[in-house]
C-alpha positions as CSV (number, residue, x, y, z in Angstrom):
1,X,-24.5,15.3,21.5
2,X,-24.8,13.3,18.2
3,X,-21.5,12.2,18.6
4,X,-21.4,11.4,22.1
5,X,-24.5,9.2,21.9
6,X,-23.1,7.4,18.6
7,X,-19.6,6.5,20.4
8,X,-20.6,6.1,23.7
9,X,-24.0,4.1,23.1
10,X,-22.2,1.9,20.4
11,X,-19.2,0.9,22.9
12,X,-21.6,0.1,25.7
13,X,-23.8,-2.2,23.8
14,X,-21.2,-3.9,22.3
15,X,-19.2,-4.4,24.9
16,X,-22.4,-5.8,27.2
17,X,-23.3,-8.0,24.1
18,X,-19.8,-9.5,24.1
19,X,-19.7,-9.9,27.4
20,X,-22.9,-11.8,27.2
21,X,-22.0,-13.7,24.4
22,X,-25.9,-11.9,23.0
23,X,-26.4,-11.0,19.1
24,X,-25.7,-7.4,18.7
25,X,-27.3,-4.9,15.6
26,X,-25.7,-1.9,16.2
27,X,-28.0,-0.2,13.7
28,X,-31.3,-1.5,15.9
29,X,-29.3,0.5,19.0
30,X,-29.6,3.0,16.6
31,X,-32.8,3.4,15.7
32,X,-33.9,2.8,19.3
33,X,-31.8,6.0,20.1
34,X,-33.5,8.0,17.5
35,X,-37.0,7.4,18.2
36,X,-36.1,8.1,22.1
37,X,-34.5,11.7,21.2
38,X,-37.0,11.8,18.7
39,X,-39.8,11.9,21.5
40,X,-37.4,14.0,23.6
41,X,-37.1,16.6,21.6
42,X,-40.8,16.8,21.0
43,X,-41.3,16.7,24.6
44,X,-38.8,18.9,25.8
45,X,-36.8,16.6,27.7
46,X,-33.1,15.7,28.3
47,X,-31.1,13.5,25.8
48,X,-31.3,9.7,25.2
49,X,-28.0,8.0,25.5
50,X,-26.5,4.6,26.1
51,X,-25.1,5.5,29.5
52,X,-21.7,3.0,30.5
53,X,-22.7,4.0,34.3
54,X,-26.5,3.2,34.2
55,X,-26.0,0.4,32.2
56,X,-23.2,-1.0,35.0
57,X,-26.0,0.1,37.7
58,X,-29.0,-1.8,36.1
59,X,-26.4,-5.1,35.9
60,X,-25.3,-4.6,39.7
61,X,-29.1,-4.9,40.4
62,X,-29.3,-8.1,38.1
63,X,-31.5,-6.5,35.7
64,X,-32.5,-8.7,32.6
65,X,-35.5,-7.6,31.3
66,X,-36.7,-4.4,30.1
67,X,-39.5,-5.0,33.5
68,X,-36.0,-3.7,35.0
69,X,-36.1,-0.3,32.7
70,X,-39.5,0.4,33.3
71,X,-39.5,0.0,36.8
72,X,-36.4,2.2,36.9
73,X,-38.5,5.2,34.5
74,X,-41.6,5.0,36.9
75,X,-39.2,5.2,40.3
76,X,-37.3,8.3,38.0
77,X,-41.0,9.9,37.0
78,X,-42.4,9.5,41.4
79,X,-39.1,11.1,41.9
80,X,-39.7,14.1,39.8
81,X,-42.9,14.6,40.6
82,X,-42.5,14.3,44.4
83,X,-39.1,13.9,45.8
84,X,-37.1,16.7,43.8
85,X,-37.1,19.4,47.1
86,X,-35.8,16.9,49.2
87,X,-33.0,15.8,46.7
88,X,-31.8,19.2,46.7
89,X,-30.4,18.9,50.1
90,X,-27.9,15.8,49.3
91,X,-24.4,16.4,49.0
92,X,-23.1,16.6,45.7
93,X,-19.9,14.3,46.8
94,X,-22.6,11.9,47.1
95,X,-24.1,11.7,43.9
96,X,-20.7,12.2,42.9
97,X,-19.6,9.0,44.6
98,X,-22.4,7.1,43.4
99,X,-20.9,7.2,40.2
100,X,-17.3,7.1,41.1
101,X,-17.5,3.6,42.5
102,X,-19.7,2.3,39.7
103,X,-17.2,3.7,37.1
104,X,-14.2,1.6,39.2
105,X,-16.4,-1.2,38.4
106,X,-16.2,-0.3,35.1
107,X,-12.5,-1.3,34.7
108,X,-12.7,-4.9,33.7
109,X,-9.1,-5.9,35.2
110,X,-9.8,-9.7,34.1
111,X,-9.8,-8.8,30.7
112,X,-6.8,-6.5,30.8
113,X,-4.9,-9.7,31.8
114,X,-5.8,-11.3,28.8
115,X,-5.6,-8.7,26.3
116,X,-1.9,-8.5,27.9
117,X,-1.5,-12.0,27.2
118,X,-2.8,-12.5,23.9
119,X,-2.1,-9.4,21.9
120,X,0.2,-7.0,24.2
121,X,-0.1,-4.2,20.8
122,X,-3.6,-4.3,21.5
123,X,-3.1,-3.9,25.1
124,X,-1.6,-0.7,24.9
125,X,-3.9,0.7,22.3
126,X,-6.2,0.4,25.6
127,X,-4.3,1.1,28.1
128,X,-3.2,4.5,26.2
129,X,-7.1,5.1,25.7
130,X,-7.7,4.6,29.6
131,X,-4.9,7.5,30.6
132,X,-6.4,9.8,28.6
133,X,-9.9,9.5,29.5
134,X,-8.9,9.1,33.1
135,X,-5.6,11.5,33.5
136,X,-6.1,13.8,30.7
137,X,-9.9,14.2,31.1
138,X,-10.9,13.8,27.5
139,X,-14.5,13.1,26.5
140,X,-16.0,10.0,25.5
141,X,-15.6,11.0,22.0
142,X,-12.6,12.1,22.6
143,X,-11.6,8.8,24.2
144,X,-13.5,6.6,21.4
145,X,-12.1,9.0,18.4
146,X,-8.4,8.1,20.1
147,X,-8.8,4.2,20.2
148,X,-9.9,4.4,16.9
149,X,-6.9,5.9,15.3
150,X,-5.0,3.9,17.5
151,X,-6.8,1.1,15.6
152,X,-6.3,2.3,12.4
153,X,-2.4,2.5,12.9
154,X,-2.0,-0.6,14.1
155,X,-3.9,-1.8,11.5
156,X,-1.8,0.0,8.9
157,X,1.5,-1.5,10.7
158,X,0.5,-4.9,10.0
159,X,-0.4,-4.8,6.2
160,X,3.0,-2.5,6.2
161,X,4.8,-5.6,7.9
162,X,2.9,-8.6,7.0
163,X,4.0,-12.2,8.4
164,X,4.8,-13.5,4.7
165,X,5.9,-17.2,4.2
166,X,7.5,-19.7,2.1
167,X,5.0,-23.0,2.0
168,X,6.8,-26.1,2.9
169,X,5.4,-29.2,3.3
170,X,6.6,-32.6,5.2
171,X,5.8,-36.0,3.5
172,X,2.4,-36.3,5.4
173,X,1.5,-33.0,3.8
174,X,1.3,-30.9,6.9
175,X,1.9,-27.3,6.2
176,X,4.9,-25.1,7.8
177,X,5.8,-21.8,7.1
178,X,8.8,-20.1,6.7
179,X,10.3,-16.8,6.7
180,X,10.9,-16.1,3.3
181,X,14.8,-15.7,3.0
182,X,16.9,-16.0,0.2
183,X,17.5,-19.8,-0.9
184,X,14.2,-21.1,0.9
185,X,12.3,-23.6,-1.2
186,X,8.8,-25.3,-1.2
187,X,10.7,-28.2,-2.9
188,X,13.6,-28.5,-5.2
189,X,12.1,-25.9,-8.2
190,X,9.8,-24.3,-6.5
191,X,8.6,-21.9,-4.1
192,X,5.2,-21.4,-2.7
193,X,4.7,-17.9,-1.7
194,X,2.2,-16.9,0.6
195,X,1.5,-13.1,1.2
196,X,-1.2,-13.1,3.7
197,X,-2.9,-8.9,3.6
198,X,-3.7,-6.8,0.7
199,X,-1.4,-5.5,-1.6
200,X,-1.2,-1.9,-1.8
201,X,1.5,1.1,-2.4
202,X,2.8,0.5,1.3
203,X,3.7,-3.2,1.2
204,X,4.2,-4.0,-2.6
205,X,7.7,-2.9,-3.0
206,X,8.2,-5.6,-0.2
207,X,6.4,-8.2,-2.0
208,X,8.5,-7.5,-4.8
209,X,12.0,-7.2,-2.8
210,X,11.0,-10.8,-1.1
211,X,10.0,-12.3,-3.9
212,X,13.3,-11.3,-6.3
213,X,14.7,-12.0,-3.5
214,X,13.8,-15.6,-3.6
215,X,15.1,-16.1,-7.4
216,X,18.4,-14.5,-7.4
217,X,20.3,-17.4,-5.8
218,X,23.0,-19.5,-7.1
219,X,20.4,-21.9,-8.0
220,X,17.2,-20.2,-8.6
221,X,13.7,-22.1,-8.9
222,X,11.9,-22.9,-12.0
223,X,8.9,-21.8,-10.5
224,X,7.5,-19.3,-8.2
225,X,3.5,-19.6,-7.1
226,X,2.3,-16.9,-5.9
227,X,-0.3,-17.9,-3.1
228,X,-2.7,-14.9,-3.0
229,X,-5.8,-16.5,-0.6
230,X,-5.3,-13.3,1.9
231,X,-4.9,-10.8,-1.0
232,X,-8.6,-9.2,-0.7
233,X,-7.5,-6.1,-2.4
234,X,-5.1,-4.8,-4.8
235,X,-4.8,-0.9,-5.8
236,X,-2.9,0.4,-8.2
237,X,0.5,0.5,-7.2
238,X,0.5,-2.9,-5.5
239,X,-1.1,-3.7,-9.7
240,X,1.5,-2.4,-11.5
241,X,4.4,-3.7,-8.6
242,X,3.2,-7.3,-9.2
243,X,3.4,-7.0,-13.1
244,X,6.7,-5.3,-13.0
245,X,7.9,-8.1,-10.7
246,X,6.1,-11.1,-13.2
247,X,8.0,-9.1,-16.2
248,X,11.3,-9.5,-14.2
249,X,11.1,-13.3,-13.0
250,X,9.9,-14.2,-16.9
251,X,13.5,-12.5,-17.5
252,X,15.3,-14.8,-15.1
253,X,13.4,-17.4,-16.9
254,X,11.3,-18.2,-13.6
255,X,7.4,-19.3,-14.5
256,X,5.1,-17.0,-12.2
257,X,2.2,-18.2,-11.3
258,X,-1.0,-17.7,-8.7
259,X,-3.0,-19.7,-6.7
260,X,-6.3,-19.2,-4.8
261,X,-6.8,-15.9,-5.6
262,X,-10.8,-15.0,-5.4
263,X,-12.8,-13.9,-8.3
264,X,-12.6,-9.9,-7.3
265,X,-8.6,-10.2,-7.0
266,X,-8.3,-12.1,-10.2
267,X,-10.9,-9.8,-11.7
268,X,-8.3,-6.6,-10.3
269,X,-4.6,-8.7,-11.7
270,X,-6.8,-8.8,-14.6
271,X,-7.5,-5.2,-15.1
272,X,-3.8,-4.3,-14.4
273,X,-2.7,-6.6,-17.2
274,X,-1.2,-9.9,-15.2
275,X,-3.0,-12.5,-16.9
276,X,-2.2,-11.0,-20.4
277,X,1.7,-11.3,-19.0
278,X,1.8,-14.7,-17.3
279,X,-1.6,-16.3,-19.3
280,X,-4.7,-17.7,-18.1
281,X,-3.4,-21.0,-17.4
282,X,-1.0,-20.2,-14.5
283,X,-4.0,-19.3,-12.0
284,X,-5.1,-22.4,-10.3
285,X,-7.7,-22.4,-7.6
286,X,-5.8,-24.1,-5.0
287,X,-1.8,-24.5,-4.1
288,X,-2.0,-27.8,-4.3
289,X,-2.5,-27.6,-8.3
290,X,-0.3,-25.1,-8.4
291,X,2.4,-27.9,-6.9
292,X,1.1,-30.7,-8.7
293,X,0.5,-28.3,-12.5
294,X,4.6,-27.7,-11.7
295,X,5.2,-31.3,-10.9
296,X,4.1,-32.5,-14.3
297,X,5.9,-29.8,-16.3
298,X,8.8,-30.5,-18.0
């Protein structure tokens, strides 16, 4: 039950908040929860839980207040207390219908479309979640648990393939991107290389096959900047792969250098020995004097 009221609770709130466009503190949900099964269990009564149905019901009746939720526990209490032998003689393909047709409701089609049309991976991560809980029959935990890992794997896939760049920029200073293929160049010298996720064991032997790959041309560049804004996190083969690949461009005679990496990544290339390989002078705080430090060398 704990883990039916944690996933199902969380999903409905959020997405009514969303929906809403309303602040949502999924640990105040929380607590509200608790206190409720709290006072449940002490009073012997069913389970507290975010329900997607009654919260679809309460919305049909253009609830929005809690006036709506206690109007809807004293109608449930009069109906306990004096309507329960008559109840017992409805169908139960009624009740059952009262819940099927505000579960269709349920299926937000409009936003279907759009997930379709802005991110068609995500799409499916919903669409898969929808068959199971619908064909299949899993639980809501079951159903949350699955979009999850879903998640999770697409999140892996995109730190495993990463949309790197080479920097180029026009004479107005606008910024392109480029897919970073041998001979590309920021400017005649240099390249500017952006890797926009984390480096960790599952990426950096691409980092380091892109970036050697960059230098061993016909005519290689003097420098290479390493623009490491998106790098959040580095462990410890993604470390040891970028000093490796600093200790084989200072080989080719190639200066290696980093730009706008923050304070806990700097604090991490630190810690793995980069600095003490390239020196303290070759991280700069934006590109821009990364360019302009390579401009004015000799």
């Amino acid at each position: 039950m704990f883990l039916v009221i944690l996933a199902q609770s969380a999903a409905t709130s959020r997405a009514y908040a969303v929906k809403y466009k309303e602040r949502f503190v999924e640990n105040t949900d929380l607590v509200g929860l608790t206190a409720a099964n709290l006072a449940a269990g002490l009073s012997s009564s069913f389970v507290v839980n975010g329900s997607p149905t009654k919260t679809k019901m309460a919305e049909e009746a253009r609830a929005r207040s809690q006036i709506a939720m206690l109007a809807m526990a004293g109608t449930v209490a009069i109906v306990l207390l004096f309507l329960t032998k008559p109840l017992q003689y409805m169908p139960n393909a009624t009740l059952s219908a009262v819940v099927f047709v505000i579960g269709v409701k349920l299926i937000d089609s409009t936003h279907m479309a759009e997930i379709w049309r802005l991110r068609k991976n995500e799409f499916w991560i919903a669409a898969i979640t929808a068959a199971a809980a619908v064909g299949v029959g899993v639980g809501v935990e079951q159903g949350v648990i699955l979009a999850i890992v879903l998640s999770v794997l697409l999140h892996v896939k995109r730190h495993y393939e990463p949309n790197d760049a080479v920097v180029q920029r026009d004479e107005q200073g606008h910024v392109r991107l480029v897919k970073p293929t041998p001979g590309t160049v920021t400017e005649p010298g240099l390249v500017e290389y952006r890797f926009e996720v984390g480096l960790f064991y599952a990426n950096a032997s691409r980092l380091a096959e892109e970036v050697l790959g960059l230098v061993d041309v016909p005519e290689p560049p003097r420098w290479l900047v390493l623009q490491a804004d998106a790098i959040d996190e580095v462990d410890f083969t993604g470390g040891i792969t970028l000093v490796e690949t600093a200790e084989q461009l200072a080989q080719r005679n190639v200066v290696f250098a980093v730009a706008g990496a923050s304070e806990d990544s700097k604090r991490e290339l630190d810690s793995f020995g980069l600095t003490a390989r390239i020196g303290e002078e070759r991280y700069f705080d934006t590109p821009e004097e990364a360019v302009a430090a390579f401009r004015s060398a000799p």
